[in-house]
C-alpha positions as CSV (number, residue, x, y, z in Angstrom):
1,X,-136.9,-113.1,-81.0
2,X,-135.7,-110.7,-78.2
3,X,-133.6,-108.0,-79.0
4,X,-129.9,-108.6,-78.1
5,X,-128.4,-106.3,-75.3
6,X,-125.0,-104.9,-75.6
7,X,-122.1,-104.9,-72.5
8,X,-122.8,-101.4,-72.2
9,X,-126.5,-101.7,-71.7
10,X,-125.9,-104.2,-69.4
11,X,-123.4,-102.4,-67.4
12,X,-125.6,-99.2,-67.6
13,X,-128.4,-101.2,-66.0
14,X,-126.2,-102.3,-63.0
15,X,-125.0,-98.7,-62.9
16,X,-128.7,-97.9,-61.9
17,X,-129.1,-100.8,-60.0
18,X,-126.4,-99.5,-57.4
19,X,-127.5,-95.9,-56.9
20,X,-129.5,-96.6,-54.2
21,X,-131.0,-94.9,-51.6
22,X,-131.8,-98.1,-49.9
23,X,-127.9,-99.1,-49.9
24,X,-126.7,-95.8,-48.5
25,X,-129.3,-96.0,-45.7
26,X,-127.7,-99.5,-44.6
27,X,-124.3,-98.1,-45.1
28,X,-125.0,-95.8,-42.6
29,X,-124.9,-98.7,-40.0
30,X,-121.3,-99.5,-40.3
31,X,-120.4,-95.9,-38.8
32,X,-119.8,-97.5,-35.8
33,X,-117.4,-100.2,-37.0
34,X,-114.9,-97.4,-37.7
35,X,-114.3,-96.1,-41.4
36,X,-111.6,-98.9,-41.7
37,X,-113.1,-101.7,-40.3
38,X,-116.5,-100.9,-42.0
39,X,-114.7,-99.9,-45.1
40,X,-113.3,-103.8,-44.9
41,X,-116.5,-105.6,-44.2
42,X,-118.1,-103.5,-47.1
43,X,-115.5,-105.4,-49.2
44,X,-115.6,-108.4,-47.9
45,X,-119.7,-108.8,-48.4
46,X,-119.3,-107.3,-51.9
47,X,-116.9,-109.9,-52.7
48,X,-118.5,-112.5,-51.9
49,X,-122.3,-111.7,-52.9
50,X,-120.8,-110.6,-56.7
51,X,-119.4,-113.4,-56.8
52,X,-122.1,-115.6,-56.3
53,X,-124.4,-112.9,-58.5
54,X,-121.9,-113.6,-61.4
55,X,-122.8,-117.4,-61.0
56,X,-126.2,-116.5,-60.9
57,X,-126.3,-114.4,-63.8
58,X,-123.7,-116.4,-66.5
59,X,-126.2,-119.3,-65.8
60,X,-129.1,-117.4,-67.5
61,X,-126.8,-116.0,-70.2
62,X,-125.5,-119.1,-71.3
63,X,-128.8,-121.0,-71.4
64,X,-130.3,-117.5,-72.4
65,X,-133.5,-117.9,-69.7
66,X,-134.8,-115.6,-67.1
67,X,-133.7,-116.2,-63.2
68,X,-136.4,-118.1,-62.5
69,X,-136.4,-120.4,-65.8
70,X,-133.2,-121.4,-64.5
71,X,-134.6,-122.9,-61.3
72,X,-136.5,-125.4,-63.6
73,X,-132.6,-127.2,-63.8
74,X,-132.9,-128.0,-60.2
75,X,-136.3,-127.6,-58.9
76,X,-138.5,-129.2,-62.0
77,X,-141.9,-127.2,-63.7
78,X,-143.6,-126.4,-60.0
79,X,-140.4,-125.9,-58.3
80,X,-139.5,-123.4,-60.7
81,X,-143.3,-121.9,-60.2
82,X,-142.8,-122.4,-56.6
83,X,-139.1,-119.7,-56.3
84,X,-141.4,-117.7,-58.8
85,X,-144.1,-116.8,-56.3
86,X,-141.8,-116.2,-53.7
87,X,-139.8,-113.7,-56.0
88,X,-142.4,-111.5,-56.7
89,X,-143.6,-111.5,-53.4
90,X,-139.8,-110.1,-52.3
91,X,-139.9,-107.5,-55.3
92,X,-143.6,-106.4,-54.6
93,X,-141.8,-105.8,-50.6
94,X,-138.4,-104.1,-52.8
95,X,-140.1,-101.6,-54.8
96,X,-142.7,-100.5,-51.6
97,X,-139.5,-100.0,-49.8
98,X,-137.5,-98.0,-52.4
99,X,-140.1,-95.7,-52.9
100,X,-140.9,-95.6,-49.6
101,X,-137.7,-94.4,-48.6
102,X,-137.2,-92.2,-51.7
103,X,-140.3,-90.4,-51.1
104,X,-139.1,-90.0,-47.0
105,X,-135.7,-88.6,-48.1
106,X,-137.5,-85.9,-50.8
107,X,-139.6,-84.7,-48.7
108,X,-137.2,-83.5,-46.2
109,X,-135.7,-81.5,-49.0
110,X,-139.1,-80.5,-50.8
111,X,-142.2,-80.8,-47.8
112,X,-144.9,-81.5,-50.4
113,X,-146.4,-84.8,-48.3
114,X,-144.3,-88.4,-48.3
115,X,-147.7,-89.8,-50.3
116,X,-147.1,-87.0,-53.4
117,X,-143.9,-88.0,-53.4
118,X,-144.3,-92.1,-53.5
119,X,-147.2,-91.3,-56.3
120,X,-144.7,-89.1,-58.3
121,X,-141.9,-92.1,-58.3
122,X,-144.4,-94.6,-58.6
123,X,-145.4,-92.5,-61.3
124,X,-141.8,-92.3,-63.2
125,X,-141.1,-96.3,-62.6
126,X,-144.5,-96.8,-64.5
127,X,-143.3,-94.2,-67.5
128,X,-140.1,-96.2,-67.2
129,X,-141.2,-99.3,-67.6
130,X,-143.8,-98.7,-70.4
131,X,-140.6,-97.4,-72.3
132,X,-139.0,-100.6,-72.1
133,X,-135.5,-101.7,-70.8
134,X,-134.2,-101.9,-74.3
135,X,-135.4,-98.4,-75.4
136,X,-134.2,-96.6,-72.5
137,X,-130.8,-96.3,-74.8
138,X,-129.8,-92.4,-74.7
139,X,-131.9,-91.6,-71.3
140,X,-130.3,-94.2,-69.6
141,X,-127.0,-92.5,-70.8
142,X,-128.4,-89.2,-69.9
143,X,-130.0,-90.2,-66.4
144,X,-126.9,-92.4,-65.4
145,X,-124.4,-89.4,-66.5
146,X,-126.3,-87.0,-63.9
147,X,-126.5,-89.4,-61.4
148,X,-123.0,-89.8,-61.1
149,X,-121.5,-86.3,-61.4
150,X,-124.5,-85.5,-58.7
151,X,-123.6,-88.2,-56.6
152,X,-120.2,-87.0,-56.4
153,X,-120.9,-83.6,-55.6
154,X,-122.6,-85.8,-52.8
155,X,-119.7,-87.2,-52.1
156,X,-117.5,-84.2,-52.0
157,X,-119.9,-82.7,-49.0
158,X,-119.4,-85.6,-46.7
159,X,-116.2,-86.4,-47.4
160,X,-114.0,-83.0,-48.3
161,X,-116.8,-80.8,-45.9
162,X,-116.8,-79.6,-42.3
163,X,-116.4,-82.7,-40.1
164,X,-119.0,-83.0,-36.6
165,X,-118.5,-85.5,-34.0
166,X,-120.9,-88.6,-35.0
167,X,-123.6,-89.7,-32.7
168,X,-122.5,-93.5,-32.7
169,X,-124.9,-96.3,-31.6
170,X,-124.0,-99.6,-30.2
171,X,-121.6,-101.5,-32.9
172,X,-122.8,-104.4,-34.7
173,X,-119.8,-107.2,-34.6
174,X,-118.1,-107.5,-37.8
175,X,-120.3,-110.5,-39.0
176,X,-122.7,-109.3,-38.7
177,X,-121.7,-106.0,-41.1
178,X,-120.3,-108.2,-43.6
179,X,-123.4,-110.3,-43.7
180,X,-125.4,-107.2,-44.1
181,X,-122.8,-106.3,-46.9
182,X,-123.5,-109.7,-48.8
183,X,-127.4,-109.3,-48.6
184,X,-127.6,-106.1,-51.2
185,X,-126.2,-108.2,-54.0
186,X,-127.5,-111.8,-52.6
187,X,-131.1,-109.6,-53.1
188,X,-130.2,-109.7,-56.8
189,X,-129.7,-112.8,-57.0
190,X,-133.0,-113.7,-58.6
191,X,-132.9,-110.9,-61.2
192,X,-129.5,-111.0,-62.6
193,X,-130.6,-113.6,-65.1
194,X,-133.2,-111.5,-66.5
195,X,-130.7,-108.9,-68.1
196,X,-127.7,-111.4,-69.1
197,X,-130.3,-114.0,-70.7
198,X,-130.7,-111.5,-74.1
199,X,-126.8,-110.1,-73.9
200,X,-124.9,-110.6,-76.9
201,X,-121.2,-112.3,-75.0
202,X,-123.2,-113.8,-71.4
203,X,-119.5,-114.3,-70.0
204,X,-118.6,-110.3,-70.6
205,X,-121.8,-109.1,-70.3
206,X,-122.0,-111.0,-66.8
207,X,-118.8,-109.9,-65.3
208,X,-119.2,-106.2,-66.2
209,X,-122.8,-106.3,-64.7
210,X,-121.3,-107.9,-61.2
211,X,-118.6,-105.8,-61.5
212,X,-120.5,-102.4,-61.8
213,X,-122.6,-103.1,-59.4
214,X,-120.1,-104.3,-56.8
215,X,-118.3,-101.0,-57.6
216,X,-121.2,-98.9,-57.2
217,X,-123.0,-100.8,-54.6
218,X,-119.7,-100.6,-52.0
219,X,-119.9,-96.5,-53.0
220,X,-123.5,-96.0,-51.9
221,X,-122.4,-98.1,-48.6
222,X,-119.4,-95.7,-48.5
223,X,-121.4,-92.7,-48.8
224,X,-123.9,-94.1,-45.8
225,X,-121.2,-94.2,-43.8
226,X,-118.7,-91.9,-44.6
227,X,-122.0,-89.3,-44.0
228,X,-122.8,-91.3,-40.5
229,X,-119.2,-90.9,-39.4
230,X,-118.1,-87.1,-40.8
231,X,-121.0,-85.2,-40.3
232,X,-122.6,-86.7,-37.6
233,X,-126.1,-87.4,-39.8
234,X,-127.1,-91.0,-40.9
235,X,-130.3,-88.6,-43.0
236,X,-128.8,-88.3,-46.1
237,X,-131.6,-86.4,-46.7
238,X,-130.3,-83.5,-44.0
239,X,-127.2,-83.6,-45.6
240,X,-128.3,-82.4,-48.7
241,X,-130.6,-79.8,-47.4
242,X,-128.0,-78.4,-45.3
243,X,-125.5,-78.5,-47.7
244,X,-127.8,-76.9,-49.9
245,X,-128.3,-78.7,-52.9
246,X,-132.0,-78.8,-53.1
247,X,-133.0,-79.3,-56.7
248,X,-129.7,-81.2,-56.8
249,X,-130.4,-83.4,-53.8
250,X,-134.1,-84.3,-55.3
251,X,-132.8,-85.8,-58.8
252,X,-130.6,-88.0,-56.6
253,X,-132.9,-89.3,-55.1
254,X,-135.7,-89.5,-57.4
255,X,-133.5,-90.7,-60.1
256,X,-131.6,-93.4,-57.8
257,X,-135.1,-94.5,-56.8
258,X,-136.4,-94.5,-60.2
259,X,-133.4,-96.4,-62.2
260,X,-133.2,-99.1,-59.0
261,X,-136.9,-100.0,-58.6
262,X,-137.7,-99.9,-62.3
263,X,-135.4,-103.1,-62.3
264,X,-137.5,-104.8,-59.0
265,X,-140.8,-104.1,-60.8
266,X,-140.0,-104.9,-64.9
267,X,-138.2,-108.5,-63.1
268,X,-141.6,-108.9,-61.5
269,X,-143.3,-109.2,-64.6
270,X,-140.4,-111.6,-65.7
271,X,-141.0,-113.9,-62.6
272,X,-145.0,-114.0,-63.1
273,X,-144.7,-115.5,-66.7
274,X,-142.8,-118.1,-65.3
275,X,-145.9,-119.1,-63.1
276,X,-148.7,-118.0,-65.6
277,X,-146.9,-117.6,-69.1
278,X,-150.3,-116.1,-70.7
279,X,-149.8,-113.1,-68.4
280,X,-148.4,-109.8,-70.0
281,X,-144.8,-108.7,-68.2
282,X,-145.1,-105.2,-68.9
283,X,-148.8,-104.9,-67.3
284,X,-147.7,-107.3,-64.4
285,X,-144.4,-104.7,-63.6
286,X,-147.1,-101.8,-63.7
287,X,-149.6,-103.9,-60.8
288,X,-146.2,-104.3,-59.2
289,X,-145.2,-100.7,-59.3
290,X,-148.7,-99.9,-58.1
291,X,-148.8,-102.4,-55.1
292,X,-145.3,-101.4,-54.3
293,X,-146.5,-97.2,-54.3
294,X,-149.7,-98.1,-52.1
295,X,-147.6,-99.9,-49.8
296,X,-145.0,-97.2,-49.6
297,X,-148.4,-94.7,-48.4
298,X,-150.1,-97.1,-46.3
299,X,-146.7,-99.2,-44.2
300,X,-143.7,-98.2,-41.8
301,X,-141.1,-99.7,-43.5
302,X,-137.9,-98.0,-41.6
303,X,-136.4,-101.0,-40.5
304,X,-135.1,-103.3,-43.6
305,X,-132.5,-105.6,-41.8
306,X,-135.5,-108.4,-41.3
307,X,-136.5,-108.7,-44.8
308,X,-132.7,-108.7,-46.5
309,X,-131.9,-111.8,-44.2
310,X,-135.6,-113.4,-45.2
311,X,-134.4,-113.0,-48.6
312,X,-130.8,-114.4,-48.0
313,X,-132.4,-117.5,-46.3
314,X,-135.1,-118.1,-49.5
315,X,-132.4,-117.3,-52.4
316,X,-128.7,-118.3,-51.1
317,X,-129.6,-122.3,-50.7
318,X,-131.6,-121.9,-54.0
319,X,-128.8,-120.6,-56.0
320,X,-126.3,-122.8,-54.2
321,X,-128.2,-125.9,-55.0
322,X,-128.5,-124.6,-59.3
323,X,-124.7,-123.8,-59.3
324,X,-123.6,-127.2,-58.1
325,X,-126.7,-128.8,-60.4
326,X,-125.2,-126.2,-63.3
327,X,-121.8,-126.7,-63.0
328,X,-120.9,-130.1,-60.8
329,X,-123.4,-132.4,-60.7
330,X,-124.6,-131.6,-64.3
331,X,-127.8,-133.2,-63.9
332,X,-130.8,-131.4,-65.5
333,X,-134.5,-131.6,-64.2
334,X,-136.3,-128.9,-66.5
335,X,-138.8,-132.1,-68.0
336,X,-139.7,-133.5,-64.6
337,X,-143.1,-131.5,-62.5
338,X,-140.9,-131.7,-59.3
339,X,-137.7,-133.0,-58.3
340,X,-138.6,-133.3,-54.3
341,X,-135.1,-134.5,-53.4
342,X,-133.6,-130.3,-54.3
343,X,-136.9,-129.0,-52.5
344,X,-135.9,-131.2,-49.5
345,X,-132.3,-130.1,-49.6
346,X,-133.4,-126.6,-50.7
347,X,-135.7,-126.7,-46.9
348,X,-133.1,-127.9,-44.8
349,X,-130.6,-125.2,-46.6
350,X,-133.2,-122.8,-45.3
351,X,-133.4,-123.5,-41.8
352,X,-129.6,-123.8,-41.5
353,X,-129.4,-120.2,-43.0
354,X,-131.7,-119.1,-39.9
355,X,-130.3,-121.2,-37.0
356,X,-126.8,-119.7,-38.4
357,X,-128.3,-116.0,-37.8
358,X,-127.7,-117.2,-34.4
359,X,-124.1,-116.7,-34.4
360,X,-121.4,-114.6,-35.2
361,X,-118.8,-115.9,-38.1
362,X,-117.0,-113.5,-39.0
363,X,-117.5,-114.0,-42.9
364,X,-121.2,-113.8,-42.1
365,X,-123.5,-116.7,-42.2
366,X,-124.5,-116.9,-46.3
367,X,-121.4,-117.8,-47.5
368,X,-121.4,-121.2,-45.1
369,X,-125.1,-121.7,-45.3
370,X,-124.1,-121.9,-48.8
371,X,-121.5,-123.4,-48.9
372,X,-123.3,-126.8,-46.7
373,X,-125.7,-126.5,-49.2
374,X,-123.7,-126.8,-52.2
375,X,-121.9,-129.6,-50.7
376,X,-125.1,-131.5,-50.1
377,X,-126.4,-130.9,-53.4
378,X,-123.0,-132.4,-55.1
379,X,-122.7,-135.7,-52.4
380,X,-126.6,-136.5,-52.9
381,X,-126.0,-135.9,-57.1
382,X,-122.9,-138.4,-56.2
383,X,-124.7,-141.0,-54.7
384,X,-127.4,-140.9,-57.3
385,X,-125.4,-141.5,-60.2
């Protein structure tokens, strides 16, 4: 039987999950919305992809299964096997790029070589997971405690220190930024389950983990671009070697890195039972971990906008189609091999999501791609009873 996790684990977790060095690189490209109008969109997108993370996660804590045993209610056996695969292919491509750009920002503060640093972090997400995400108890504490007085130290540079003009490039529409707001959660969509499935109150211990990370998520954006539009510098990196904080700046980002891909990779292992349930978790995170450091060494991965809207397009119509099936339709397909019908509906939720990239709706394009999909789910469930 699986040890219960407390709300405080589970908000501790989603603490970790937040600090990113990933999410205050893509808050840096709101600078040139304008603090207010960025500072809005930021909202906006957390709102609406913590929302939609909650569903995601209260699903697996009531029925107390993983993210993707939850798919089984829609999608059937293979179906469920089928979301599997393509998770652990987007959290192999997750924890490459948060080491990859955790080992970029160190080395400008520490020039040992980017591949030291991705071997050192790869090395401290395999030491994490081997201690286990309900052992971490009193480092987590410890490591989350640091993180945050450090991070606002961070903040206190950016925000309270000497202002530059900022070198802005050409503004995205406002869209756009909120769509790119509602990816970072939407990209946790197919983990949440994983830490709410053992929690002792699923409803609580749900809310405080969308919470928390909504909080925390919207700070690291802030941070991006309160640093793009104060200082003049979208390397947060630069900012803490200029600022001085050296040892400082490099448990930031080591740490951030460490707490936030430990999650990707330990989840990885989670997904790969679903398809082959022999298979160990813990070993499966570690090959994770190390595919995720050698693709750190060996790709350019500067550029993430591509990959968050690949995994909107997979994971919103999925999730839309198991919260109407969850809490609508009511209609469960975890004995059938395949239920074709969600797959069809799940496909055509798909390509809507990328023909709506297209335009420009100013709540972003996830939130109607979903909310199509969710209305197709509940007519077609209408029709067949």
């Amino acid at each position: 039987m699986n040890k219960k996790t407390s709300i405080f684990n589970n908000a501790l977790i989603w603490f970790g999950a937040g600090l990113s060095i990933a999410e205050i690189i893509t808050g840096t490209y709101f600078a040139p919305l304008g603090f207010a109008k960025g500072l809005l969109a930021i909202f906006l997108g957390h709102l609406i992809g913590c929302t939609l993370l909650f569903f995601a996660g209260y699903i697996g804590g009531i029925s107390n299964k993983s993210a993707m045993e939850t798919t089984k209610y829609s999608f059937g056996q293979w179906g469920s096997k089928f979301f599997a695969l393509l998770n652990v292919c987007q959290l192999v491509g997750w924890t490459g790029i948060m080491i990859y750009d955790g080992s970029l920002a160190v080395n400008q503060i520490f020039d040992f070589g980017k591949w030291i640093w991705c071997l050192l972090i790869g090395a401290l997400i395999i030491l994490w997971i081997f201690i286990g995400i309900t052992n971490l108890g009193k480092l987590n504490v410890i490591t989350m405690s640091l993180l945050f007085v450090l991070t606002l130290v961070l903040c206190k540079i950016i925000f309270l220190g000497e202002k530059t003009s900022p070198v802005l490039e050409e503004a995205m529409s406002f869209g756009a930024a909120v769509e790119l707001a509602v990816a970072m959660p939407l990209s946790w969509l197919p983990l949440i389950s994983d830490y709410t499935k053992d929690s002792e109150k699923p409803f609580k211990a749900t809310l405080v983990s969308s919470l928390v990370y909504g909080l925390v998520s919207c700070w690291m954006y802030i941070i991006g671009m309160g640093a793009a539009i104060f200082t003049g510098q979208s390397d947060i990196a630069l900012i803490a070697v200029k600022s001085g904080l050296g040892i400082a700046g490099l448990v930031i980002i080591v740490l951030s890195t460490v707490t936030t891909t430990f999650l990707d990779a330990y989840s990885a292992g989670i997904s790969f039972k679903t398809i082959f349930e022999k298979v160990s978790d813990k070993w499966t995170a570690i090959i994770t971990a190390i595919l995720g450091t050698v693709a750190a060494i060996l790709f350019n991965m500067d550029n993430i906008t591509g990959f968050l809207y690949y995994i909107g397009s997979v994971f919103a119509p999925m999730i839309a189609i198991l919260i109407a099936d969850f809490f609508l339709v009511k209609k469960d397909s975890s004995e059938n091999k395949l239920d074709i019908a969600k797959i069809l509906i799940w496909l055509l939720g798909f390509i809507i999501y990328r023909i709506l990239m297209h335009f420009d709706f100013i709540l972003g394009c996830t939130i109607l791609d979903m909310a199509i999909t969710f209305a197709i789910t509940a007519l077609y469930g209408k029709i067949k009873k």
